[in-house]
N, C-alpha and C positions, 0 to 999 in steps of 0.2 A: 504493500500500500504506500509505502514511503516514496517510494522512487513514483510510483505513479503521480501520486503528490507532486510530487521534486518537476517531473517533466512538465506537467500541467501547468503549473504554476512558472515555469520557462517560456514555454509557450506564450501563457500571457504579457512577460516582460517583454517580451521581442515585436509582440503586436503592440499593448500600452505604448512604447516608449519608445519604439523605433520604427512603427510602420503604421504611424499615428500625425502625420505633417500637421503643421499647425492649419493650413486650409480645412482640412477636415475637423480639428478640434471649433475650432470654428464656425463652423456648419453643420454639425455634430445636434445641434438643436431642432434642427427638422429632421422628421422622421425615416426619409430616404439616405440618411448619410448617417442615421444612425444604424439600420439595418446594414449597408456596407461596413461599419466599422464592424460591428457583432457577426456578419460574418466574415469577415478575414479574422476574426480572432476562433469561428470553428472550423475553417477552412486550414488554418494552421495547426492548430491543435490536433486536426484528422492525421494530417501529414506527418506530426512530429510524434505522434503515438505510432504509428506504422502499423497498426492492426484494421486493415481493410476491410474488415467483414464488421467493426464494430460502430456502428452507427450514433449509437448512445451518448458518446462524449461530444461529438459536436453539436449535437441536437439540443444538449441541455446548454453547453455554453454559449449557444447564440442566444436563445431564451433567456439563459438569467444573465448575459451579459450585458445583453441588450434592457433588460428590467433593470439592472442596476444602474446603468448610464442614464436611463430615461427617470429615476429618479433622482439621480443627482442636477440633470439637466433644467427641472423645474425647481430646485434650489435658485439656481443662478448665480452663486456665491463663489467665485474662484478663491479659493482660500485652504492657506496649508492644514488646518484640519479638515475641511472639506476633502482636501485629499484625499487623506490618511482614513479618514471614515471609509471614501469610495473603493480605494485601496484594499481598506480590511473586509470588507463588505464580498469585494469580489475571490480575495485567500480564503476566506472562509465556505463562499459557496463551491470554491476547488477540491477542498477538504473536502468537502460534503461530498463532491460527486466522486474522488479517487475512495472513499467510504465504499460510497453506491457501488461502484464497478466490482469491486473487492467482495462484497456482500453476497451481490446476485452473481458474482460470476461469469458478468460480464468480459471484465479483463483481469484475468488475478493478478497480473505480472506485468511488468514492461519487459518486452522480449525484443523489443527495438535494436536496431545500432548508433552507435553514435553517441551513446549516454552522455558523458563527460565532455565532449565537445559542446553540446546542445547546453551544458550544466554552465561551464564556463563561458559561451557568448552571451547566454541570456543574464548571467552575474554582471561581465562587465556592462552591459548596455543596464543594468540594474545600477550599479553604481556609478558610472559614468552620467547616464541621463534620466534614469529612473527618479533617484535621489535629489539630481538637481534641478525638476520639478516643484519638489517640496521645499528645498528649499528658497527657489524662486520666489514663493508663494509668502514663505514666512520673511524674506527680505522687505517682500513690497508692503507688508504688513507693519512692520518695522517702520519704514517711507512715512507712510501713510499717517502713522499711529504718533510720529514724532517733528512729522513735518522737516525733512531733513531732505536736499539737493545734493545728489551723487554726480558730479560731471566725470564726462569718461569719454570710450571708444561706443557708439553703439553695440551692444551686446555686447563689451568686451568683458563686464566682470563674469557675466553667461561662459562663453570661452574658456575663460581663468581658471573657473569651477572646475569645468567637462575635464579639460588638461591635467588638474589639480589631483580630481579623484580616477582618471585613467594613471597617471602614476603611484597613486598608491594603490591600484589595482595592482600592478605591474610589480611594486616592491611583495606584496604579499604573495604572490604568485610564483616568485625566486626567493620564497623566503628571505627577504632583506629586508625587515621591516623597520631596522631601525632607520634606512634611508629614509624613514618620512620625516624623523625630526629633520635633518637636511632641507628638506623641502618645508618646513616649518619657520627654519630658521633665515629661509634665501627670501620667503615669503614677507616677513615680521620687515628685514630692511626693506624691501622696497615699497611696504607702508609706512615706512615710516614717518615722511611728510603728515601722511594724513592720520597719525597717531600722535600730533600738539594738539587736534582738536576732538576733547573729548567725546563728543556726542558724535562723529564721521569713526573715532576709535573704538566704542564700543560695538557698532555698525558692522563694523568689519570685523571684529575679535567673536562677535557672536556667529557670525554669517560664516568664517573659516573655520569655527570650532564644528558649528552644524556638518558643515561641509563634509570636513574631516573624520567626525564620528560615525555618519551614514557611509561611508566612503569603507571606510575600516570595517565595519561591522558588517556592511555587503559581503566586502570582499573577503573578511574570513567564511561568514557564512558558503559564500563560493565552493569556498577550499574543503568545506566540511563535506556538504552537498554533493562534489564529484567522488569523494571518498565510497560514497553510500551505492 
């Protein structure tokens, strides 16, 4: 059950957060682009289980992927608990159906190829862009909440991020984990300008810690997950 788990819930990182353009999230409100999103999320899911004859796993996840999205979407609240709600919402109904398959029979086993490959792209696009969704969401709340002006590159603290937790993908991966401090430390000088001003320093000290924790915790989670 675990690995069924494990793949299901890849599957969705890889649709979520990488085969999700923002035109679509954007449009994602009308009913037609909500069905295409909820199906490429069972259209992959079919594909990435490799049991052709089982019908069940995509049928439900379009269904309740498509319910979950369609309930978030009359929220209309983009916000990092909003996320993390929708987020949990949808591991949860994964669990439930790698349960179901398990239960009735359906599929006892992932008898797939490819486990660990599938295990580790769907981690790094988890921490690389999955995570910096969320914390997207918790910066502009930040913004927002304190009335504070970030000038910059467009999107370039976006970028910063993605770069940020792809390297500590990458150290934990080659077991190097102490290279993050490094990248910590290369980090801290080249804010330092904008750590004279306390409310721009906190901003950033919170935003990189975030970063940084989800980034780490993806990616050991990762390392555990291919194990399995």
């Amino acid at each position: 059950m675990l690995k069924i788990a494990l793949v299901l819930i890849a599957a969705h990182a890889v649709v979520d957060f990488m085969l999700q353009p923002n035109w679509l999230i954007r449009r994602k409100i009308r009913f037609p682009f909500l069905v295409l999103h909820s199906a490429v999320h069972a259209i992959l899911t079919y594909i990435i289980l490799q049991s052709w004859g089982c019908w069940q796993p995509p049928l439900f996840i379009f269904l309740m992927h498509g319910l979950i999205d369609s309930i978030k979407r009359r929220q209309g609240k983009e916000t990092a608990t909003a996320f993390a709600v929708d987020q949990g919402c949808h591991l949860l109904s994964l669990i439930g159906l790698s349960w179901l398959l398990v239960h009735f029979s359906w599929l006892p086993a992932f008898s797939g190829i490819g486990y660990q490959p599938i295990i580790y792209i769907a981690g790094f696009i988890s921490a690389v862009y999955g995570s910096g969704y969320f914390v997207g969401h918790f910066a502009k709340g930040i913004l927002k909440t304190n009335r504070l002006e970030i000038d910059g590159l467009k999107n370039g603290g976006k970028m910063i991020g993605q770069l940020e937790r792809a390297l500590i993908f990458l150290f934990v991966f080659i077991n190097q984990p102490g290279a993050i401090g490094f990248l910590v430390a290369a980090k801290s000088i080249l804010r330092f300008q904008e750590a004279k001003e306390q409310k721009h320093a906190e901003y950033v000290l919170i935003g990189t810690l975030l970063s940084f924790s989800l980034a780490i915790a993806l990616s050991v989670g990762t390392m555990w997950a291919a194990r399995q």
